[in-house]
C-alpha positions in Angstrom: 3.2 -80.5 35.9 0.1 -79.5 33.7 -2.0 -80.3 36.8 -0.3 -77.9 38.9 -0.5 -75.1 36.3 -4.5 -75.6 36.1 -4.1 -75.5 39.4 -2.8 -72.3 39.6 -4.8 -71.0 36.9 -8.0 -71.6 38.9 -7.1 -70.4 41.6 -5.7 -66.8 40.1 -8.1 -67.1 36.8 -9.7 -63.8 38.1 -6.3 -62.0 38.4 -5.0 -63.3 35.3 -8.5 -62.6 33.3 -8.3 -58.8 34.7 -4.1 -58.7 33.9 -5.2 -59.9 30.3 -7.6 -57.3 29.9 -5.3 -54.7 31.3 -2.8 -56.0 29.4 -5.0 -55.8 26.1 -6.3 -52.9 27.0 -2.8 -51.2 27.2 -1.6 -52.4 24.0 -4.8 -51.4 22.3 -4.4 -47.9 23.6 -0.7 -48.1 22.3 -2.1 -48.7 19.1 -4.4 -46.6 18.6 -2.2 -43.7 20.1 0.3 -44.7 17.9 -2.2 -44.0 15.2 -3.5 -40.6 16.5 -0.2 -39.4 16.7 1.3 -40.4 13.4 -2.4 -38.7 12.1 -1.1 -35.5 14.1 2.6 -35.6 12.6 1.2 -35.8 9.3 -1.3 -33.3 10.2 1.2 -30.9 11.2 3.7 -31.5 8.2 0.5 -30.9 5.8 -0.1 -27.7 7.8 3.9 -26.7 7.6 3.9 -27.0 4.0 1.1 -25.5 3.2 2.2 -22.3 5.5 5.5 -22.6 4.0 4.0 -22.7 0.3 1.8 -19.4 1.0 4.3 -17.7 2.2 6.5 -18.5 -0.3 3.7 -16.9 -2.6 3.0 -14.1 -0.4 6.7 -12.6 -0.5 7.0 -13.6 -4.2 3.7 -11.2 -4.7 5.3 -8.2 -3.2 8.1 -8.2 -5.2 5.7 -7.8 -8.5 3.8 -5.4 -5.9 7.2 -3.3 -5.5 8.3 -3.6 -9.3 4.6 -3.1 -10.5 5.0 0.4 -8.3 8.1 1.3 -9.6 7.1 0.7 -13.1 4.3 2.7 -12.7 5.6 6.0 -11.1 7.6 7.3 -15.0 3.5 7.1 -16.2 2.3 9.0 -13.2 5.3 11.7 -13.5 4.4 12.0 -16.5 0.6 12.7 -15.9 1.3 15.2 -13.4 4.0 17.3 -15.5 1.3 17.4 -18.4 -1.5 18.8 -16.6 0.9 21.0 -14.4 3.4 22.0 -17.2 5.9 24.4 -15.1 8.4 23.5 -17.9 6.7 25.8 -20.4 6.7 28.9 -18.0 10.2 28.5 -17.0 11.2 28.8 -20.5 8.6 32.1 -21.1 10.4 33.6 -18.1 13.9 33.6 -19.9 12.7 35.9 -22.6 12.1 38.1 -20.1 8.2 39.2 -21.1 6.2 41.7 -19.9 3.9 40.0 -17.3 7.0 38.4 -15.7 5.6 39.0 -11.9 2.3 37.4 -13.2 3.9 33.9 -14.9 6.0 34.0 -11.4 3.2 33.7 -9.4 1.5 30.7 -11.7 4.9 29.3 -11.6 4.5 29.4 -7.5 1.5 27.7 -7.6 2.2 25.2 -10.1 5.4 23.9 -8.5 3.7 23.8 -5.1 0.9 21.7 -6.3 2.5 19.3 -8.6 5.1 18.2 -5.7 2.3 17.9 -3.2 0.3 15.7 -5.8 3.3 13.9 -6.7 3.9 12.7 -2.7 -0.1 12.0 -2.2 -0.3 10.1 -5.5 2.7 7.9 -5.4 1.4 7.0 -1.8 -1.6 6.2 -2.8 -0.2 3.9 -5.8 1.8 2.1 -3.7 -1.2 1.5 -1.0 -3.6 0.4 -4.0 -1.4 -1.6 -5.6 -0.8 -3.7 -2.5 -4.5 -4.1 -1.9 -5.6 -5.1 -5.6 -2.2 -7.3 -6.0 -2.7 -9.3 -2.8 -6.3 -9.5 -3.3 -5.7 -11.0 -6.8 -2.4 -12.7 -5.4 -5.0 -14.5 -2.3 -7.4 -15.9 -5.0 -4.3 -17.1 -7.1 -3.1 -19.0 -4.6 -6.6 -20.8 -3.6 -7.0 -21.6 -7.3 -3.2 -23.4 -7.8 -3.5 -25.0 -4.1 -7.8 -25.5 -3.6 -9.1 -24.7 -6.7 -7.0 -27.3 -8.8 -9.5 -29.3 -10.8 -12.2 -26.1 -11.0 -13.6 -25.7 -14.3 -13.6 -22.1 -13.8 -11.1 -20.4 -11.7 -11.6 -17.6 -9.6 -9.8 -14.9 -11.4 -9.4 -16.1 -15.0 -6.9 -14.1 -17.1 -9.0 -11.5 -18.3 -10.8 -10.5 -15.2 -7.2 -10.3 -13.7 -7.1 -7.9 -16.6 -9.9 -5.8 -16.2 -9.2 -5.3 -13.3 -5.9 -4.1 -12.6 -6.7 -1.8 -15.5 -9.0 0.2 -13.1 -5.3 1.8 -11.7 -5.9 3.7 -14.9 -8.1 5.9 -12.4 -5.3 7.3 -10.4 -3.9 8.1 -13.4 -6.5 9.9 -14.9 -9.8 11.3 -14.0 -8.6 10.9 -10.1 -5.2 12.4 -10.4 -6.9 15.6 -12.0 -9.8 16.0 -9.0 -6.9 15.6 -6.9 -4.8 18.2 -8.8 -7.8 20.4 -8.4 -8.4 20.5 -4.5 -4.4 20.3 -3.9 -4.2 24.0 -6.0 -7.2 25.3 -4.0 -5.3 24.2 -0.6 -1.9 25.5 -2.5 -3.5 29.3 -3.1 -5.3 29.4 -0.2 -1.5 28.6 1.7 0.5 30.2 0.0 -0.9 32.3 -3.0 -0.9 35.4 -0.3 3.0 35.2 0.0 5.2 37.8 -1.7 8.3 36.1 -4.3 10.8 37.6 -1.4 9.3 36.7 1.6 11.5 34.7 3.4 10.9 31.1 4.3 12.6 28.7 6.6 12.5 25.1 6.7 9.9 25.1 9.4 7.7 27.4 7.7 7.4 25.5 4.6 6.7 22.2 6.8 3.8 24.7 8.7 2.8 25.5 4.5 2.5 21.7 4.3 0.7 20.7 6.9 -1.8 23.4 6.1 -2.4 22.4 2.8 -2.7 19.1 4.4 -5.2 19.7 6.6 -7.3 21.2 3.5 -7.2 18.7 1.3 -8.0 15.3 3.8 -9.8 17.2 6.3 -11.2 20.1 4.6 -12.6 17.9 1.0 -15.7 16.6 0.7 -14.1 13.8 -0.8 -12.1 11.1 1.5 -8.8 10.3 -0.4 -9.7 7.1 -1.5 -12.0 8.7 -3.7 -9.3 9.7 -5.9 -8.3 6.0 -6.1 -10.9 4.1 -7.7 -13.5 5.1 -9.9 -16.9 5.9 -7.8 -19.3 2.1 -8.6 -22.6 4.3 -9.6 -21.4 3.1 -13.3 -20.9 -0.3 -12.2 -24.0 -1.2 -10.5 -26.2 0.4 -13.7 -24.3 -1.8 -15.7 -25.3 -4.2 -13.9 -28.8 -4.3 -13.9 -28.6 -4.3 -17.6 -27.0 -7.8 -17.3 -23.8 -8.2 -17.7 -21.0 -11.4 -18.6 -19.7 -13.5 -15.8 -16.0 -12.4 -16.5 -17.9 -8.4 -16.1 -19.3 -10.0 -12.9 -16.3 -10.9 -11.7 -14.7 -7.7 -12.2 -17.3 -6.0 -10.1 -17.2 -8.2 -7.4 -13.2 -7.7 -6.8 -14.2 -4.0 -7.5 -16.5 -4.0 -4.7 -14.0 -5.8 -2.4 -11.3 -3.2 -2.9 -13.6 -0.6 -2.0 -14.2 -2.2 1.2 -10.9 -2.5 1.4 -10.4 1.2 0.8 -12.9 2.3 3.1 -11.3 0.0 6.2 -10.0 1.9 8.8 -6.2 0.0 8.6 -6.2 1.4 5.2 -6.6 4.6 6.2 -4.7 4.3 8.9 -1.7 2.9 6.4 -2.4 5.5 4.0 -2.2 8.1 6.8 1.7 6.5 7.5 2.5 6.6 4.1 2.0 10.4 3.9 3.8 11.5 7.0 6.7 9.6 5.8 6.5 11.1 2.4 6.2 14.7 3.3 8.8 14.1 5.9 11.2 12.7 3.4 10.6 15.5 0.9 11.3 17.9 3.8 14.5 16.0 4.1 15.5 16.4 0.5 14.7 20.6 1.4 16.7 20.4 3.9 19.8 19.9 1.6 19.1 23.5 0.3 18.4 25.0 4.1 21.7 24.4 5.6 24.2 27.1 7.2 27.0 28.2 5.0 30.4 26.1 6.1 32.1 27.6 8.7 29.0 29.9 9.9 28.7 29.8 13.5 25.7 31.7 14.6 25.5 31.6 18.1 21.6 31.7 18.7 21.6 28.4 16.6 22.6 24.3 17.2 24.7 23.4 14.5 22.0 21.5 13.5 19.2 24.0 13.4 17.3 24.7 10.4 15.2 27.4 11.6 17.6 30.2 11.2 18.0 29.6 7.7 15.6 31.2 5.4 15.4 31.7 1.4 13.0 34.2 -0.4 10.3 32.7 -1.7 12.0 33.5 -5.2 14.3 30.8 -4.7 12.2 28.6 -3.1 9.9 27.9 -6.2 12.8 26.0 -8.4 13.8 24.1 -5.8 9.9 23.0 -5.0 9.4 22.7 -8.4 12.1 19.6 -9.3 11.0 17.3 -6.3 9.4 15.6 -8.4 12.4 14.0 -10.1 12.8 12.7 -6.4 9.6 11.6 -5.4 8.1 9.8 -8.8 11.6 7.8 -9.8 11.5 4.3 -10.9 15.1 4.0 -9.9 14.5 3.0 -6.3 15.0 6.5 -4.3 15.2 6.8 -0.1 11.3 8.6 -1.1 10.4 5.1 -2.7 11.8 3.0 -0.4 10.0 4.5 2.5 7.0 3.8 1.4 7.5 0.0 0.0 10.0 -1.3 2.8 7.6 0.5 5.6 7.0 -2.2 8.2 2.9 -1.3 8.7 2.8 -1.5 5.2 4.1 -4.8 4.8 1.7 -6.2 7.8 -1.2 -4.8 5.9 -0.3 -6.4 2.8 -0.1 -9.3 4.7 -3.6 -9.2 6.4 -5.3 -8.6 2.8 -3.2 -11.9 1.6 -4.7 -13.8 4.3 -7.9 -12.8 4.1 -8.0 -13.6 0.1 -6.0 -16.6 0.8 -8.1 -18.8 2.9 -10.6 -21.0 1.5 -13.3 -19.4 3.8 -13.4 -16.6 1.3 -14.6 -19.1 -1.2 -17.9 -19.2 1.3 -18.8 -15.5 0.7 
């Protein structure tokens, strides 16, 4: 019996030395595909959780983003009704002084103004703050996730600090340059107009867009100018030599303002507007609308053009937007502008960016 199976093992040795080797050869493979793949699953699962774990971050930033906004716009209102204090002439007009025409006219200017400021600075609060949060919120997450065992983190405490502080801007030396070429715009629109000219819903939005065009096109200023303090400080400080935490500060100062100066922030800036003057022409609208049971035959039902108040009446009504536009308490103005979808995609693009650990490389 043995004989016969050397036998047969001579005579095939070659095809059972090459079925071996295929044989081997298949179950190496196996293995080592095996290996590959479970390398891939695990791969994949690292890759799912981390995704999963920075976007759980990412959405849990815009929620501060939206409360940080909200909780902002009561110290903005207030900023604009100080430095444009219509209050105070209101009450001069009810004891019924001599120069009543002249305190009408300021109070038409005033009112314009502070509501046109009030729609370009909350938009631009709500832009800002989604660029500095997620920039701070990208380096958070690389130093909890990359960063772990750094013994400096990226954006220690007090830089985070310093930084955010530089909103203070908006609020301050920006908001009044802005208040300034926003009243030049404002007289050059509409201080010409008589207190009974009649205006109708359309010419107030053709008032709007003029004053508009003056202040983004006409400034020398771009609008983001207005948002963050201008770095000429910044750099002379630091050539005089500065801390690291000071260092720090600039350098995520210098990153917004490329940020600021990108054209998808302009471009989401720019959305942000038009739907905030078009919402504040919808809350107008409330006060442009045909008596009930007025069927004017030239007109849809619809139609707002046929509908016009003197200018009179106009300026009161102007004049408490702001109660609208600059509300903590989330308003269909507010809500625009923090639920807008191109806003959200931006926010998410800055993330990213800040969230990768090729930013560490820079």
């Amino acid at each position: 019996m043995f004989s016969s199976v050397w036998s047969f093992i001579k005579r095939h040795r070659r095809k059972i030395i090459f079925g071996g080797a295929v044989v081997g050869g298949i179950y190496i493979l196996g293995k080592y595909a095996q290996k590959k793949l479970r390398e891939i699953q695990e791969k994949d699962a690292t890759e799912c959780f981390t995704q999963a774990r920075r976007q759980f971050h990412f959405e849990s930033n815009q929620r501060t983003c939206n409360m940080t906004a909200l909780s902002m716009l009561p110290p903005l209102k207030d900023a604009i009704i100080n430095q444009l204090d219509s209050e105070s002439l209101t009450a001069l007009l009810k004891t019924k002084p001599a120069n009543k025409l002249e305190i009408w006219e300021d109070l038409k200017i005033i009112s314009f103004t502070r509501t046109v400021v009030a729609v370009y600075s909350t938009c631009m609060l709500v832009v800002l703050l989604r660029v500095q949060l997620n920039i701070i919120g990208g380096y958070l997450y690389l130093d909890n996730s990359i960063c772990k065992n750094a013994a400096v983190p990226l954006v220690p405490p007090d830089v985070q600090q310093q930084y955010l502080s530089s909103i203070q801007h908006l609020l301050g030396d920006g908001l009044t340059a802005l208040m300034s070429a926003v009243k030049r715009a404002v007289q050059n629109s509409v201080g010409g107009l008589s207190l009974k000219q009649p205006l109708s819903l359309l010419d107030l939005d053709q008032h709007l867009s003029w004053i508009r065009a003056e202040v983004e096109a006409g400034s020398e200023h771009p609008l983001s100018w207005y948002m963050l303090a201008d770095d000429e400080s910044a750099l002379a400080e630091q050539a005089c030599g500065l801390a690291k935490s000071d260092m720090m500060t600039i350098r995520l100062l210098n990153e917004t303002r490329d940020m600021l100066d990108s054209p998808d922030f302009s471009t989401v800036l720019r959305v942000c507007l038009h739907r905030g003057f078009a919402r504040l022409l919808d809350n107008l609208a409330e006060f442009f609308r045909l008596p009930p049971g007025d069927s004017t035959p030239s007109a849809a039902p619809d139609s707002l053009s046929v509908v016009s108040l003197p200018l009179a009446k106009i300026i009161p009504i102007m004049n408490g937007q702001i109660n609208a536009i600059c509300n903590d308490t989330p308003s269909h103005f507010v809500q625009d502008l923090l639920l807008n979808d191109q806003v959200k995609a931006f926010a998410a693009n800055v993330y990213e960016s800040f969230s990768m650990p090729q930013e560490l490389q820079k």
